[in-house]
LUMDOMI-125188 format. One record per residue (C-alpha): z, y, x. Coordinates in steps of 0.1 Angstrom, whole numbers, plus 5000, padded with zeros to 4 digits. Layout:
<pts>
+------+------+------+
:   zz :   yy :   xx :
+------+------+------+
:    Z :    Y :    X :
...
+------+------+------+
</pts>
This chain:
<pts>
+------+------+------+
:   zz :   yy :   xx :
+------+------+------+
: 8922 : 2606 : 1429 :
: 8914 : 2611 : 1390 :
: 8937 : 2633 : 1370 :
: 8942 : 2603 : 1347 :
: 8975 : 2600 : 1332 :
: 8995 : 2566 : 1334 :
: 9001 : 2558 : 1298 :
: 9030 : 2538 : 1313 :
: 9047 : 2564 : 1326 :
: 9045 : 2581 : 1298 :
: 9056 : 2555 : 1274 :
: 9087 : 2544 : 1301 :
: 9097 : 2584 : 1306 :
: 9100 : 2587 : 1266 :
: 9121 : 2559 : 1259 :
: 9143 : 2571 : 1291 :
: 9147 : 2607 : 1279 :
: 9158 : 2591 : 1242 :
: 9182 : 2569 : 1256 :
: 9198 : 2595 : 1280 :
: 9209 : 2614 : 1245 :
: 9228 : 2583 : 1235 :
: 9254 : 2594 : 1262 :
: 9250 : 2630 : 1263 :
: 9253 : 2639 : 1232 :
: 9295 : 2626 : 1237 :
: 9296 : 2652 : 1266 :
: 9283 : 2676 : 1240 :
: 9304 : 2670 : 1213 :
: 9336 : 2660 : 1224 :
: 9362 : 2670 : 1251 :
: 9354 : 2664 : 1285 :
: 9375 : 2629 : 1286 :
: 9364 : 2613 : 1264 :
: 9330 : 2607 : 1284 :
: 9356 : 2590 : 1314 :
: 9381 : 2575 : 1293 :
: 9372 : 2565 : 1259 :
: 9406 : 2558 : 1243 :
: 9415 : 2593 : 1252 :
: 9402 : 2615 : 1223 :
: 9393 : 2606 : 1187 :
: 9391 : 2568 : 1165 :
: 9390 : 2542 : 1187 :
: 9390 : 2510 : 1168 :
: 9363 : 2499 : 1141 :
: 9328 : 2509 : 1136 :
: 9338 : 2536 : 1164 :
: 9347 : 2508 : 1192 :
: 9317 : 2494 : 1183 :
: 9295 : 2523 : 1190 :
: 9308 : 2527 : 1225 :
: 9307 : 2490 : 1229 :
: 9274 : 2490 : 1227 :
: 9263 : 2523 : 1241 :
: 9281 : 2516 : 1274 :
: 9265 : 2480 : 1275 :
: 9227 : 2492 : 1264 :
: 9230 : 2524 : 1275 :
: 9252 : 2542 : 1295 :
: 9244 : 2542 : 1334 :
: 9209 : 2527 : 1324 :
: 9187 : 2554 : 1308 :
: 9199 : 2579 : 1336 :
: 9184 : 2556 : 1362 :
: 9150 : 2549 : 1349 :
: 9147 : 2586 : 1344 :
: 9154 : 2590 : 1381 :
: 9135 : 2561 : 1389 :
: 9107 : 2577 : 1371 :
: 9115 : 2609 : 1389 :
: 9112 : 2591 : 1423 :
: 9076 : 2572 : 1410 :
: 9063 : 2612 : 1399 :
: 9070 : 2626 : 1434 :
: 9050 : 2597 : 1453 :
: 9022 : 2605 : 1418 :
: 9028 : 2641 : 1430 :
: 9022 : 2640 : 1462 :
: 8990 : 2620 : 1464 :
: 8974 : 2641 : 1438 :
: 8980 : 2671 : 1458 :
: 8969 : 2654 : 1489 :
: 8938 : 2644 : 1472 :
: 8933 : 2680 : 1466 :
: 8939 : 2692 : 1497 :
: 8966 : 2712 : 1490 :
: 9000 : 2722 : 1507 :
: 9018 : 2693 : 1497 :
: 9053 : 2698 : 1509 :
: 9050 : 2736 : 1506 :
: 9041 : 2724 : 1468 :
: 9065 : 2698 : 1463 :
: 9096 : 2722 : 1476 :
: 9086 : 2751 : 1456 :
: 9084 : 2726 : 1428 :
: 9122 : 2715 : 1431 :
: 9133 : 2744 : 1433 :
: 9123 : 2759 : 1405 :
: 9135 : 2730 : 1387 :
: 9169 : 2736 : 1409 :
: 9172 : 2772 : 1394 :
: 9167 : 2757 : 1360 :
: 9193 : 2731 : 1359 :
: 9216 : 2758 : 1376 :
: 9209 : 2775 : 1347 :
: 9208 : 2753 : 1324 :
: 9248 : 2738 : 1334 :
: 9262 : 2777 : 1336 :
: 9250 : 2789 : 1306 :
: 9243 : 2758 : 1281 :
: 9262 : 2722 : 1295 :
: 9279 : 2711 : 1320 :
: 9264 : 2677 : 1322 :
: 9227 : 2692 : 1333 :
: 9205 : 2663 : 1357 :
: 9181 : 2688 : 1367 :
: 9200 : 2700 : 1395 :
: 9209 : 2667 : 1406 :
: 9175 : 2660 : 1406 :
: 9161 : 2684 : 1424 :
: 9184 : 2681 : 1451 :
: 9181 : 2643 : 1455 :
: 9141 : 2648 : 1455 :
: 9143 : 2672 : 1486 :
: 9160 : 2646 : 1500 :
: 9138 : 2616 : 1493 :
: 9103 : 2632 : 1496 :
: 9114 : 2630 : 1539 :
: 9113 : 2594 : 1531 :
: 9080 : 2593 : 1511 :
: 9062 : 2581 : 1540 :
: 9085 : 2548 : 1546 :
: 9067 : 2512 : 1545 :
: 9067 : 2497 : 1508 :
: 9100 : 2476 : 1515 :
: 9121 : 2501 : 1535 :
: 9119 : 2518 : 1509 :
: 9138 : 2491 : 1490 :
: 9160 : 2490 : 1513 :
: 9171 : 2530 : 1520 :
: 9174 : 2526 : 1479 :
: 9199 : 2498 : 1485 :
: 9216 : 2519 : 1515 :
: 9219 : 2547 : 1495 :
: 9230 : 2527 : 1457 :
: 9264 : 2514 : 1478 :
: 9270 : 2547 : 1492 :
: 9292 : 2561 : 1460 :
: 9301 : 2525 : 1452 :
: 9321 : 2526 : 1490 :
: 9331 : 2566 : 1484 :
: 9350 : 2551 : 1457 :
: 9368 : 2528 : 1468 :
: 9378 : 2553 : 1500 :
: 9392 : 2575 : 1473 :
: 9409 : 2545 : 1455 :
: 9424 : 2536 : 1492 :
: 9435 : 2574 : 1498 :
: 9455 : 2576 : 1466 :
: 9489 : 2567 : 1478 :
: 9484 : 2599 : 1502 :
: 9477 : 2626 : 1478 :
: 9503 : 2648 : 1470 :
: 9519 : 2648 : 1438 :
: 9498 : 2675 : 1424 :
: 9468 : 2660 : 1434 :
: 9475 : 2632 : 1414 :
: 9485 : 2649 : 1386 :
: 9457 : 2669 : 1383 :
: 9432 : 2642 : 1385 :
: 9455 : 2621 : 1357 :
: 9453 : 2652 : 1334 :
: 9417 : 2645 : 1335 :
: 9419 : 2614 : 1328 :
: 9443 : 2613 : 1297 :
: 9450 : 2651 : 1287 :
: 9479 : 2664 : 1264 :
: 9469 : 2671 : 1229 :
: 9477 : 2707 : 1239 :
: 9456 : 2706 : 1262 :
: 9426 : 2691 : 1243 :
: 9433 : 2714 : 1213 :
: 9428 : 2744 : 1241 :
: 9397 : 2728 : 1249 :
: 9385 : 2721 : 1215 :
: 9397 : 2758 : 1205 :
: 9376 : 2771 : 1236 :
: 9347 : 2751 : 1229 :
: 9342 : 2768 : 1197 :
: 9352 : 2798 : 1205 :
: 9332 : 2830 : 1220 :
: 9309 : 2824 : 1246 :
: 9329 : 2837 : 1273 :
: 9355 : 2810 : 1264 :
: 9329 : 2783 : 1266 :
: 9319 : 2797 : 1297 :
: 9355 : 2796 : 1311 :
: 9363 : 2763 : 1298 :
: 9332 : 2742 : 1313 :
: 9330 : 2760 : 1343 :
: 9357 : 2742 : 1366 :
: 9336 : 2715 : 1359 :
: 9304 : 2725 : 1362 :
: 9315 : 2733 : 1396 :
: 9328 : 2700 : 1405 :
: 9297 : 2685 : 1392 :
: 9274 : 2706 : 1414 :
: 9300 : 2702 : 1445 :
: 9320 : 2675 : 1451 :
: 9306 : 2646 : 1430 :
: 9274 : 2656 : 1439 :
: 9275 : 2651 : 1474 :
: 9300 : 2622 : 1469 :
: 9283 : 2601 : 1442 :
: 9252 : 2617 : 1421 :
: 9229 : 2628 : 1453 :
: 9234 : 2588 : 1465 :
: 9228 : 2574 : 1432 :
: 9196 : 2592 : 1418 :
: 9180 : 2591 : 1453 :
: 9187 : 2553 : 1453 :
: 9168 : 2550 : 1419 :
: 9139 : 2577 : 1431 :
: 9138 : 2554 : 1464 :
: 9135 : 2525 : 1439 :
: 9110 : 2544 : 1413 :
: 9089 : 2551 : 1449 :
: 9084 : 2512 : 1456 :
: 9079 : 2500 : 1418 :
: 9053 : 2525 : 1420 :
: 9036 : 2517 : 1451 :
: 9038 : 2478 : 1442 :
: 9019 : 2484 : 1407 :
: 9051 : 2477 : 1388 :
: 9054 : 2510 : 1366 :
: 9016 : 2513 : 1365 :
: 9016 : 2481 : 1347 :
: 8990 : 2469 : 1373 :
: 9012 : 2436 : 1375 :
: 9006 : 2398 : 1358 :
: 9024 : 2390 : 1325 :
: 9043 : 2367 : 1336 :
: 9057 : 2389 : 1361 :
: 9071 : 2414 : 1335 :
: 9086 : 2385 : 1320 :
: 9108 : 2376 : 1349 :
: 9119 : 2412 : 1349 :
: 9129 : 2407 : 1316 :
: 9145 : 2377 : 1321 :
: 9169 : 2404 : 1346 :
: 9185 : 2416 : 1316 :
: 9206 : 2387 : 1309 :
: 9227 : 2390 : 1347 :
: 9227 : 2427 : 1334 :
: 9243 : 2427 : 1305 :
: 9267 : 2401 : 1315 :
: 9278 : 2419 : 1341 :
: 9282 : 2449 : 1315 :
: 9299 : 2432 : 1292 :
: 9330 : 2415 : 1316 :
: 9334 : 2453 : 1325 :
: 9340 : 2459 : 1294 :
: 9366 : 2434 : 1294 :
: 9380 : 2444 : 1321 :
: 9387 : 2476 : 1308 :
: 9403 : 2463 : 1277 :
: 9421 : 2439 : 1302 :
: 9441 : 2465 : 1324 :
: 9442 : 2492 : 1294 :
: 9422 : 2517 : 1303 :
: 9440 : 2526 : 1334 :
: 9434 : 2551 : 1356 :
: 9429 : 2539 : 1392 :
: 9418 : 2498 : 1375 :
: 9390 : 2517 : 1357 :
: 9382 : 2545 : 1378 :
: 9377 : 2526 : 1408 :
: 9372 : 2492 : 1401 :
: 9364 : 2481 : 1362 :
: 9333 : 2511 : 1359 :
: 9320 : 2495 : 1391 :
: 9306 : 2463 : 1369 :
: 9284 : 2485 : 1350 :
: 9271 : 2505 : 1379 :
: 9256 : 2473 : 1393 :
: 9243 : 2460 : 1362 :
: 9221 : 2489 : 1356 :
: 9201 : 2479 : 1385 :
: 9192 : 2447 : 1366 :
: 9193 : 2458 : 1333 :
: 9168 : 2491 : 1340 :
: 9143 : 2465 : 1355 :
: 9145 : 2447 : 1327 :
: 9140 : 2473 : 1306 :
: 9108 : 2482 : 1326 :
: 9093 : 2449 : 1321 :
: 9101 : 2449 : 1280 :
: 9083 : 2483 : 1279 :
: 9051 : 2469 : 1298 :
: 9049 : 2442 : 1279 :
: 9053 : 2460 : 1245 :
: 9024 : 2484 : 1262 :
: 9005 : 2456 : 1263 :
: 9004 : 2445 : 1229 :
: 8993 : 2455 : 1193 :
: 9027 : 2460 : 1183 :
: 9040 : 2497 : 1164 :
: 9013 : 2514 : 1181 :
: 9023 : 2543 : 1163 :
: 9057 : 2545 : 1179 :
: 9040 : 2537 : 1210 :
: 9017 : 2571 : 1209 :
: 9046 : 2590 : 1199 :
: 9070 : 2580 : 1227 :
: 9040 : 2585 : 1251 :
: 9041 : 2622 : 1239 :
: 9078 : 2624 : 1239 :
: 9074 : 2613 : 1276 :
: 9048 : 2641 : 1283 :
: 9072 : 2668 : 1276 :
: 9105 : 2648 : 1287 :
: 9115 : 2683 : 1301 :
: 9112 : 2699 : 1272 :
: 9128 : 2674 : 1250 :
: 9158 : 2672 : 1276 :
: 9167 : 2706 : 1270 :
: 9157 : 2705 : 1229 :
: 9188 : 2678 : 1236 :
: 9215 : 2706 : 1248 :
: 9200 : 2733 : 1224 :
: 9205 : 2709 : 1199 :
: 9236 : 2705 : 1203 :
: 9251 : 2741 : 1211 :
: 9239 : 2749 : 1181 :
: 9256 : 2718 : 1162 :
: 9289 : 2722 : 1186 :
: 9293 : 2754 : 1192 :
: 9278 : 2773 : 1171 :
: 9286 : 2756 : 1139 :
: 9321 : 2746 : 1149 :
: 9321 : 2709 : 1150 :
: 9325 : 2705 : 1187 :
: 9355 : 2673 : 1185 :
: 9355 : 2671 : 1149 :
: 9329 : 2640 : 1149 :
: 9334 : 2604 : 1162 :
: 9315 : 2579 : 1182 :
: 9293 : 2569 : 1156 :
: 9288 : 2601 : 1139 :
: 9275 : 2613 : 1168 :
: 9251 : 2582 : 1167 :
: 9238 : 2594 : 1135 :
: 9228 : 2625 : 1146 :
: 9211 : 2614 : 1179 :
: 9190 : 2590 : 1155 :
: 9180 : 2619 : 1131 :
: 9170 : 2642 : 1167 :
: 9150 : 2607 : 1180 :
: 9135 : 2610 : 1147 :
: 9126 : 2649 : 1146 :
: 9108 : 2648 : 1183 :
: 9089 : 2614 : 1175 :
: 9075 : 2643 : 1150 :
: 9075 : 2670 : 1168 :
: 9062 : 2656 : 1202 :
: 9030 : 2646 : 1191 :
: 9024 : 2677 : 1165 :
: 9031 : 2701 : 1197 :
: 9006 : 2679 : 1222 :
: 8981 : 2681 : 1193 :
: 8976 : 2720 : 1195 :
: 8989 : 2725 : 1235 :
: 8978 : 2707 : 1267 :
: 9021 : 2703 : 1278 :
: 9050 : 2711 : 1262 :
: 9058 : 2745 : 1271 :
: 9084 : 2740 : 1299 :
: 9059 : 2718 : 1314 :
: 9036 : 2748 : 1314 :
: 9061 : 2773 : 1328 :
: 9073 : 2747 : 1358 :
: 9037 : 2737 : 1364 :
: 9029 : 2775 : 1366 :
: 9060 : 2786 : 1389 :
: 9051 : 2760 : 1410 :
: 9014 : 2760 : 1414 :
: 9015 : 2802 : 1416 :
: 8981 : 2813 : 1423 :
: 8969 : 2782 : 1423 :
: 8973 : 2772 : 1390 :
: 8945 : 2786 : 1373 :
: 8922 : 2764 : 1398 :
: 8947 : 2735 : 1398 :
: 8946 : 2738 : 1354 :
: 8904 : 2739 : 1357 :
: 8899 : 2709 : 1378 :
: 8920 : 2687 : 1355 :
: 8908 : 2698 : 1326 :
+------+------+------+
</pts>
C-alpha cells in the first residue's frame, strides 16, 4: 500500500489535539474540582459562566473522542501498512503501545495528572484483538463498549446508600472541597516539586486504576472501535459523497441539544453531587457521539473547499506531530502554573486567552518544524523505539 499520507487525517487529528487543550488547560491551572464541579473554585458568573458554557457544550467530551476515534482509524492505517510490508504486525503494534504506555506513565507522574497516552495505549491493546471484526460489528462492540461506563455509573449511583460514612465523605470532599483544603492544594501546586508530586499523585493513581478500568478503557475503545469503521467505510478518508458529509453535519444539531438541556440540568438541581455525577453529565456523554460526527463531516467538507487554505496546511502540520504538540500542551503549562506561580490564580476565560495565544504559537511552529524535519521529534523517537532495527529500512522505503 503507498506510504501516502491522508491529508484528512491529518487535518481532523489537528483540530482534535487543539480542541483537547480547551479542557486541559483547566486541569492545568486550577484545582482538581473544578474540572468535575465548576461552581467549586474561582468566578462563576459573567464572562466566566460563559466560557464554560460554551466549552462544555463545543468542547468538552468531544475533542477527546475524535482523538481516540482517530487513534482507533491509525491502528487499522497501522496495521495494513505493516502487513503490506510484511512485517510482524502484532509484534509491531504491541511494542508500539507500549512505548507510548511508558510515556504517558511518565508523562502523568512527573508532569499532569490528566495524561491520555496511557489510556490510550491500554485501550489499543485491547481493540487491535478486535481489528479483524466485520465492518458493522465493529459498530456494534463500539456501541457495547460506549454504555459500559454509562451503566458503571449508574451501579455506583445505586450503591451509594451502602457506603460507609467515610466513603461518602471522601468522595464529597472531592466534589466541593474546603477552602483549606484548596488553599493546601493551590499552596502545593506551586510549591517544590516534591509537593506537586505528592499533591497529584492520589490522583494520578485513581486515574490509571480505578476509573480506568471503570470508565476511560470503555470509552476510548468505543470511539477507537468507531474510528476503526469510519475508516474502513471511507468516512475519515473523505472517500464519501458531499452530501453525505452534510447529513453528518446536520448530527450536530441532536448534539448540541442534548448538550445544552445538560447544562440545564445542572443549573436545575445546583450542581449536586449524586444529580450531576450520575445523571446530569450523562447528557453530554451521549451527545459527543453526535456532535464528534458532525464535527467530522464540517472538517471534510471544509477540506474540500478553497476556503483559509492556509489554516488548513497548518492544522494538517499540527496534526502530524499531534504527539508532540500534546505534550508542548503540559510543558506549557508547568511552566505557566508551576513554575511561574499562577496555578488557581486565573479564571475560566483567562485561561481561554492563553490556550488561544498557544493555538496561535503551534499554527507557527508546526509548520516551521515540518519544513526542516520529516516528524516532529516525538514522532521520530516513538517511530524509532518501536520500529528498532527496523527503522532504518522501514524510514528508506517511505522516503
Amino acid at each position: 500500500m503507498p506510504n501516502q499520507r491522508l491529508l484528512s487525517l491529518d487535518l481532523l487529528r489537528g483540530v482534535a489535539v487543539l480542541g483537547i487543550f480547551l479542557l486541559n488547560i483547566t486541569s492545568m491551572g486550577l484545582p482538581i474540582t473544578a474540572y468535575i464541579n465548576p461552581t467549586a473554585y474561582g468566578d462563576f458568573s459573567g464572562i466566566h459562566l460563559a466560557t464554560w458554557v460554551l466549552t462544555h457544550v463545543l468542547a468538552e467530551q468531544k475533542f477527546i473522542a475524535m482523538f481516540a476515534l482517530l487513534f482507533g482509524a491509525g491502528i487499522a492505517l497501522f496495521t495494513e501498512r505493516a502487513q503490506a510490508k510484511e512485517l510482524p504486525v502484532a509484534k509491531l503494534h504491541y511494542r508500539r503501545m507500549g512505548w507510548l504506555l511508558i510515556f504517558g506513565a511518565l508523562h502523568a507522574w512527573l508532569l499532569w495528572y490528566g495524561d491520555i497516552l496511557f489510556i490510550y495505549a491500554v485501550a489499543g491493546m485491547l481493540v487491535y484483538t478486535m481489528r479483524r471484526l466485520r465492518t458493522y460489528a465493529l459498530l456494534i462492540w463500539s456501541a457495547i463498549f460506549f454504555l459500559i461506563p454509562y451503566v458503571m455509573s449508574l451501579l455506583v449511583a445505586a450503591s451509594m446508600p451502602m457506603w460507609s460514612e467515610a466513603e461518602t465523605q471522601n468522595i464529597l470532599a472531592m466534589w466541593q472541597p474546603s477552602p483549606a483544603q484548596l488553599e493546601a492544594e493551590v499552596s502545593a501546586m506551586t510549591g517544590s516539586y516534591s509537593e506537586q508530586f505528592a499533591q497529584r499523585a492520589e490522583f494520578t493513581w485513581m486515574m490509571q486504576t480505578q476509573s480506568l478500568f471503570l470508565d476511560f478503557v470503555w470509552r476510548t475503545g468505543a470511539f477507537m472501535l468507531l474510528g476503526m469503521f469510519l475508516y474502513r467505510w471511507g468516512v475519515l478518508s473523505a472517500k464519501r459523497s458531499q452530501r453525505f458529509y452534510r447529513y453528518l453535519v446536520l448530527l450536530l444539531i441532536p448534539g448540541y441539544l442534548l448538550s445544552v438541556y445538560g447544562v440545564a440540568q445542572y443549573f436545575a438541581h445546583g450542581f449536586s453531587f449524586e444529580q450531576s455525577m450520575f445523571v446530569d453529565s450523562q447528557w453530554n456523554y451521549f451527545a459527543s457521539i453526535f456532535v464528534v460526527t458532525g464535527y467530522i463531516g464540517l472538517i471534510i467538507l471544509w477540506l474540500r473547499s478553497n476556503y483559509m487554505p492556509a489554516i488548513k496546511r497548518r492544522l494538517q502540520a499540527i496534526g502530524r506531530m499531534a504527539f508532540t504538540c500534546y505534550i508542548m500542551h503540559t510543558l506549557i503549562g508547568v511552566v505557566i502554573f508551576n513554575l511561574f506561580g499562577l496555578f488557581g490564580q486565573l479564571e475560566r476565560f483567562h485561561l481561554l486567552l492563553i490556550v488561544f495565544a498557544v493555538w496561535a504559537f503551534q499554527l507557527w511552529f508546526a509548520p516551521w518544524y515540518l519544513s526542516r524535519y520529516a516528524q516532529g521529534p516525538l514522532e521520530a523517537l516513538w517511530r524509532r523505539l518501536t520500529y528498532g532495527k527496523r527503522y532504518r529500512a522501514v524510514k528508506s522505503a517511505n522516503q
